[in-house]
N, C-alpha and C positions, 0 to 999 in steps of 0.2 A: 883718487881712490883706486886701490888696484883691486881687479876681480881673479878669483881663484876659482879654477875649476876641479871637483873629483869625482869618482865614479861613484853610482848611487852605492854600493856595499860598502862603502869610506862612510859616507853620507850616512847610512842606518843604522851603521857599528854606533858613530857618534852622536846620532839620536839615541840609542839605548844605554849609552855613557851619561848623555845628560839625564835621561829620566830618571839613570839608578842617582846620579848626584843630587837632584832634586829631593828625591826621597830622602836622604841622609841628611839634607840639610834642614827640610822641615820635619825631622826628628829633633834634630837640635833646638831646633828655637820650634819650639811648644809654643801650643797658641795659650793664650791668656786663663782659657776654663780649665786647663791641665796643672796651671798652676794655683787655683781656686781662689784668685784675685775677681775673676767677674761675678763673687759670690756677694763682695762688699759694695755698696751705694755710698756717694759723698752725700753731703746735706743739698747740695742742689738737686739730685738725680731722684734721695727720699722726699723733699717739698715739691716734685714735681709730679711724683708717683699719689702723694697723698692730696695733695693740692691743695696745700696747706704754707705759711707764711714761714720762714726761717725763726721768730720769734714766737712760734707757735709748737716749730719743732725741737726749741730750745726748753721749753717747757714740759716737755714730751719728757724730753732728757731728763731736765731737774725731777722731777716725777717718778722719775723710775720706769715711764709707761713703754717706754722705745728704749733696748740695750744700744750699746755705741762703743766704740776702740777709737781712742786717742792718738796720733803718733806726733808729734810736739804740738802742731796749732789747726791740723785738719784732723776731723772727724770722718770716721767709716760707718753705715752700719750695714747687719748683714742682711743679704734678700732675702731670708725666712723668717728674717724676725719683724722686717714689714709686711711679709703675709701674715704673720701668727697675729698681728696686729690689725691688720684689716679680717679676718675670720671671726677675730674673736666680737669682732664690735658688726657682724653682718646681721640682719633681721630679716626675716621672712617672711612673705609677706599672708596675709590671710584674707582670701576669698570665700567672702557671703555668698552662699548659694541664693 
């Protein structure tokens, strides 16, 4: 391995070369919430949010109760719509004085 020596102002220019290319390059590739895919859940990620059985969340389905997006043999569905689902079915509690 050969070692290369250069002066620290070579050194810092090239530190401020890589920082701006860093920048440029995570512009490019967006992270995943920019492109609003961590908005959808597969059915593992929804049975384990709900704690509930795959053939329980298939009935959710058939039901109409949980919305869902198909894309040929896996299912999405979206994160608000297992909050709207867990909100709507939330109870309160009442304390006896």
């Amino acid at each position: 391995m050969e070692i290369v020596c250069i002066d620290k102002q070579t050194f810092d220019e090239l530190r401020v070369r890589f920082g701006k290319l860093e920048e440029k390059v995570m512009g490019v590739c967006r992270p995943v919430e920019d492109l609003g895919l961590k908005k959808w859940l597969d059915n593992q990620e929804v049975c384990e949010i709900l704690r509930i059985s795959k053939k329980t969340l298939q009935v959710y389905r058939d039901k109409g109760i949980l919305p869902y997006s198909r894309i040929k043999h896996k299912i999405f569905f979206k994160t608000e719509d297992v909050h709207k689902l867990l909100e709507s079915n939330y109870y309160h509690l009442k304390r006896e004085p």
